[in-house]
DSSP file (Angstrom, degrees, kcal/mol; ACC not computed):
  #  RESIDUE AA STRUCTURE BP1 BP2  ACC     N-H-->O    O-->H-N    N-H-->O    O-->H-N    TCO  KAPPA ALPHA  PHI   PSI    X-CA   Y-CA   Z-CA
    1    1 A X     >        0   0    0      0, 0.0     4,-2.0     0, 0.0     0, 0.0   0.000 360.0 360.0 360.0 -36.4  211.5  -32.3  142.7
    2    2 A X  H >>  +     0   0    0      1,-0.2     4,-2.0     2,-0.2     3,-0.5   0.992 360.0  52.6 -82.4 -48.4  212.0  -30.6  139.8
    3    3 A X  H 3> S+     0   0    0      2,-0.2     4,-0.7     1,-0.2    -1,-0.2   0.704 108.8  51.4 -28.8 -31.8  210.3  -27.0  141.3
    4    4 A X  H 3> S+     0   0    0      2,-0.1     4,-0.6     1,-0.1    -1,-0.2   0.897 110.0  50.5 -86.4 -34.4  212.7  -27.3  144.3
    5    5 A X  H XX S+     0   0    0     -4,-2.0     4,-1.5    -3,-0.5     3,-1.2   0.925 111.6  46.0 -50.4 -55.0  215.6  -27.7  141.4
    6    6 A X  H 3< S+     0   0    0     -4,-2.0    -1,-0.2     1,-0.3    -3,-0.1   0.779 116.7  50.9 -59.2 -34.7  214.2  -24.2  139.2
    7    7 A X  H 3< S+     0   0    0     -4,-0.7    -1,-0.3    -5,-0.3    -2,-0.2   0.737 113.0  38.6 -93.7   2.9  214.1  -22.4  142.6
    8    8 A X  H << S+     0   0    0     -3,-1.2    -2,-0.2    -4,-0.6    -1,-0.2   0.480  99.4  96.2-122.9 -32.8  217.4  -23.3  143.8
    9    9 A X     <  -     0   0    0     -4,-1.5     2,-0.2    -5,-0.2    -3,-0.1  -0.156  62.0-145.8 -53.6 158.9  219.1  -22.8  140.3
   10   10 A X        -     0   0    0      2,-0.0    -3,-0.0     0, 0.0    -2,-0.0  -0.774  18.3-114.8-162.2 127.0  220.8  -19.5  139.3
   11   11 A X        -     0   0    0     -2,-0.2     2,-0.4     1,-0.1     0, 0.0   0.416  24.6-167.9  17.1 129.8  221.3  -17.7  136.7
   12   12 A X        -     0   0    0      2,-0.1    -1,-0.1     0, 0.0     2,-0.1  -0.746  15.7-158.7-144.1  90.5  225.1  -17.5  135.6
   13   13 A X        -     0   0    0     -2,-0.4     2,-0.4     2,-0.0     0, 0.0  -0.392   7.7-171.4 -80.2 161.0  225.5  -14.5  132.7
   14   14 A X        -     0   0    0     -2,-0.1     2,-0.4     2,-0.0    -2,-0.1  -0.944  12.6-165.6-157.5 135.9  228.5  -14.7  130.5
   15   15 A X        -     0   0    0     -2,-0.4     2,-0.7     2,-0.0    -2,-0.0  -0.895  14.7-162.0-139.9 111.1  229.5  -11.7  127.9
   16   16 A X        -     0   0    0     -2,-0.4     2,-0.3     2,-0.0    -2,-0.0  -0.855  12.6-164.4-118.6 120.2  232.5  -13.2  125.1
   17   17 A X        -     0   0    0     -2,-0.7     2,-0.3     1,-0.1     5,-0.0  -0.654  30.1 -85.2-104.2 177.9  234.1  -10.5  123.6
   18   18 A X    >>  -     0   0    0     -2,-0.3     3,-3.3     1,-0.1     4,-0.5  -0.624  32.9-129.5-104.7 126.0  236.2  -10.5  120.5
   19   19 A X  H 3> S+     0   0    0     -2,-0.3     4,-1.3     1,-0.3     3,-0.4   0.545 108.1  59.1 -61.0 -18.3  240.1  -11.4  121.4
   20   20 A X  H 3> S+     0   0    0      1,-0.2     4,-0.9     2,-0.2    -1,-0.3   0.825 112.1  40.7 -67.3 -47.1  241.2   -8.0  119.2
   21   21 A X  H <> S+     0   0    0     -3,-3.3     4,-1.1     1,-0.2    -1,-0.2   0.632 110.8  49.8 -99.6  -0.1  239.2   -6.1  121.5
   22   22 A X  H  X S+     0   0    0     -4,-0.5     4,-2.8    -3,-0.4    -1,-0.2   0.825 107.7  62.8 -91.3 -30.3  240.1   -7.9  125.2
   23   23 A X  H  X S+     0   0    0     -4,-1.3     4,-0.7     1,-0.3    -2,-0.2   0.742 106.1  45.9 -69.8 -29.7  243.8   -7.3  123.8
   24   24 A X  H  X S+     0   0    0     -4,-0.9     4,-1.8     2,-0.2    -1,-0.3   0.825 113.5  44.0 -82.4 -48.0  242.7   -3.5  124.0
   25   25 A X  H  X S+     0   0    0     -4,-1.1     4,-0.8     2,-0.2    -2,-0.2   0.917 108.2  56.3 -81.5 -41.1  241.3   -3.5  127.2
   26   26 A X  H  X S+     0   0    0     -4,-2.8     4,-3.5     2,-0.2     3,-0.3   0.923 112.7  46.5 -53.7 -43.3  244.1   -5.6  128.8
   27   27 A X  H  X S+     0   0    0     -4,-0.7     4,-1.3     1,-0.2     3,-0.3   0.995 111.7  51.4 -65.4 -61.2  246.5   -2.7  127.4
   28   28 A X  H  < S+     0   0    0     -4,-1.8     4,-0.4     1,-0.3    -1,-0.2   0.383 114.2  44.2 -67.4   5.7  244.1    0.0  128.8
   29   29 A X  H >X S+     0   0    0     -4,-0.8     4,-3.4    -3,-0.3     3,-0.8   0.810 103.0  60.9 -76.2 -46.9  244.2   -1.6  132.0
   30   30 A X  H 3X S+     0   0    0     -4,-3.5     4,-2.1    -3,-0.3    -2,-0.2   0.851 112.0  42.5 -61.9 -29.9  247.7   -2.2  132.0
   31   31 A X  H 3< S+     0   0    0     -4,-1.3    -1,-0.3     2,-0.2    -3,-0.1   0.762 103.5  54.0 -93.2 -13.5  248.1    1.7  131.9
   32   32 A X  H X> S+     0   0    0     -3,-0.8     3,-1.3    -4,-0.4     4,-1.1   0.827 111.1  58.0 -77.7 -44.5  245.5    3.4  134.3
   33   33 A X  H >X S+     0   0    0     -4,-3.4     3,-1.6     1,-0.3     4,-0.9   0.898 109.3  48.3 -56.4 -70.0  247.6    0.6  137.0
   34   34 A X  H 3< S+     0   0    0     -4,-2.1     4,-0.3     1,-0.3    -1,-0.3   0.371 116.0  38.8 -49.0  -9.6  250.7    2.6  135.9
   35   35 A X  H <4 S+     0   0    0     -3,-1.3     6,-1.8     2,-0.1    -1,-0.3   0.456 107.4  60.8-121.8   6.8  249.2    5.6  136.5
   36   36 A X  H << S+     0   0    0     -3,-1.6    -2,-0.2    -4,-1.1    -3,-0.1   0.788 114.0  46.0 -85.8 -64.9  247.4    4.6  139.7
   37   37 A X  S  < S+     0   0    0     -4,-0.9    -3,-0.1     1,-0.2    -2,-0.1   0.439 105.3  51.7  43.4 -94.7  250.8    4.1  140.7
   38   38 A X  S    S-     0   0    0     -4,-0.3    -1,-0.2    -5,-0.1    -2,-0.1   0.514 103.9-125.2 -65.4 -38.1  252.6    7.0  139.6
   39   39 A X  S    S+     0   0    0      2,-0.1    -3,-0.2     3,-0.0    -4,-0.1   0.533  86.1 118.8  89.6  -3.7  250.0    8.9  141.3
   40   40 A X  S    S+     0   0    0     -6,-0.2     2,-0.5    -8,-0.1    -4,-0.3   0.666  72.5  53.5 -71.4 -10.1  249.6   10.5  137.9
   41   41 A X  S    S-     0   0    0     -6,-1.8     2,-0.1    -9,-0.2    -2,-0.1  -0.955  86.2-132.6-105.9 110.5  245.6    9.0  138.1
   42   42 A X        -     0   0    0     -2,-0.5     2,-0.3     8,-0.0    -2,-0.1  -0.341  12.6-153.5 -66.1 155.6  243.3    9.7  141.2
   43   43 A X        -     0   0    0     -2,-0.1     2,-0.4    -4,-0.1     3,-0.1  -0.873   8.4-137.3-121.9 172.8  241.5    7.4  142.8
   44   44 A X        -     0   0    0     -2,-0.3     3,-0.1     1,-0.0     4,-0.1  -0.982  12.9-162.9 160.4  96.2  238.1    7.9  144.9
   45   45 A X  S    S-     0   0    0     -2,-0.4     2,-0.4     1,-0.2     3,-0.1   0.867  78.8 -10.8 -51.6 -38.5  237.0    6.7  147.9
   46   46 A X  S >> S-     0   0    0      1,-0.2     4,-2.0    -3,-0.1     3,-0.8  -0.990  71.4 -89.4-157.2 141.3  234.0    7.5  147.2
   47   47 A X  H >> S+     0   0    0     -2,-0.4     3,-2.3     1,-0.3     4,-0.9   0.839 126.3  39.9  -2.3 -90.6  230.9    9.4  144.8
   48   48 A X  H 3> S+     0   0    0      1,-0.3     4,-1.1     2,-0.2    -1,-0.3   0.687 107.8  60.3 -73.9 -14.3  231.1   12.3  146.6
   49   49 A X  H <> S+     0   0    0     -3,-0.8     4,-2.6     1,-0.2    -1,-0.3   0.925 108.9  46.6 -29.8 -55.7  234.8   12.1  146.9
   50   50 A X  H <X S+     0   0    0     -3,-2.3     4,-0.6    -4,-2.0    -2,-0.2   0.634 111.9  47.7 -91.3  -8.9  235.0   12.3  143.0
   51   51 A X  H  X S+     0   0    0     -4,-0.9     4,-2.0    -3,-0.3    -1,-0.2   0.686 110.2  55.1 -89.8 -18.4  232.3   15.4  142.4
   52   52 A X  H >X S+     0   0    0     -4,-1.1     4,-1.2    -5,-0.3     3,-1.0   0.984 111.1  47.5 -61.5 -70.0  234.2   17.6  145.4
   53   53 A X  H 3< S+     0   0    0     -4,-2.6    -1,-0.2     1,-0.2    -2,-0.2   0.711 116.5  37.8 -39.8 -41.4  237.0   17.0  143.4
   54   54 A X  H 3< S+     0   0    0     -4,-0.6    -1,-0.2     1,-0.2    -2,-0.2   0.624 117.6  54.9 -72.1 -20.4  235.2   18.0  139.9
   55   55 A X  H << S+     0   0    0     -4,-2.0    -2,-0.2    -3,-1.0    -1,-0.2   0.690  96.7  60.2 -58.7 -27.2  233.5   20.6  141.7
   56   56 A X     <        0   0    0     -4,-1.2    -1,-0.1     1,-0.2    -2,-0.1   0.407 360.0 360.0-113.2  -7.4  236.6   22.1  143.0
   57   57 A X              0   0    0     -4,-0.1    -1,-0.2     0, 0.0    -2,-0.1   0.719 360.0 360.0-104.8 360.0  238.2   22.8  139.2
C-alpha cells in the first residue's frame, strides 16, 4: 500500500520570495500590461516570430 501511495504522489515545488521583492515584480508587471496595451511593447506569437523581428533591425 504504501508503494502504490509514493507512485501516485507528486511532487508540488514552491519558491517564497521576499515581500520587498514580489512588490517589485508586481510593479514591473503592472507596466509591460500598460505597455502591451499601448502597443508601445510587442508581443510574439512565436520564437521565430521574435528573431524575424530582431533580425529585421
Amino acid at each position: 500500500m504504501l508503494t502504490e501511495f509514493r507512485q501516485k504522489a507528486q511532487v508540488m515545488l514552491v519558491v517564497v520570495y521576499p515581500k520587498k521583492y514580489l512588490s517589485e515584480l508586481k510593479i514591473d508587471i503592472d507596466d509591460v500590461t500598460t505597455k502591451i496595451a499601448s502597443g508601445e511593447q510587442p508581443v510574439f506569437n512565436s520564437v521565430d516570430a521574435l528573431f524575424e523581428k530582431l533580425e529585421a533591425d
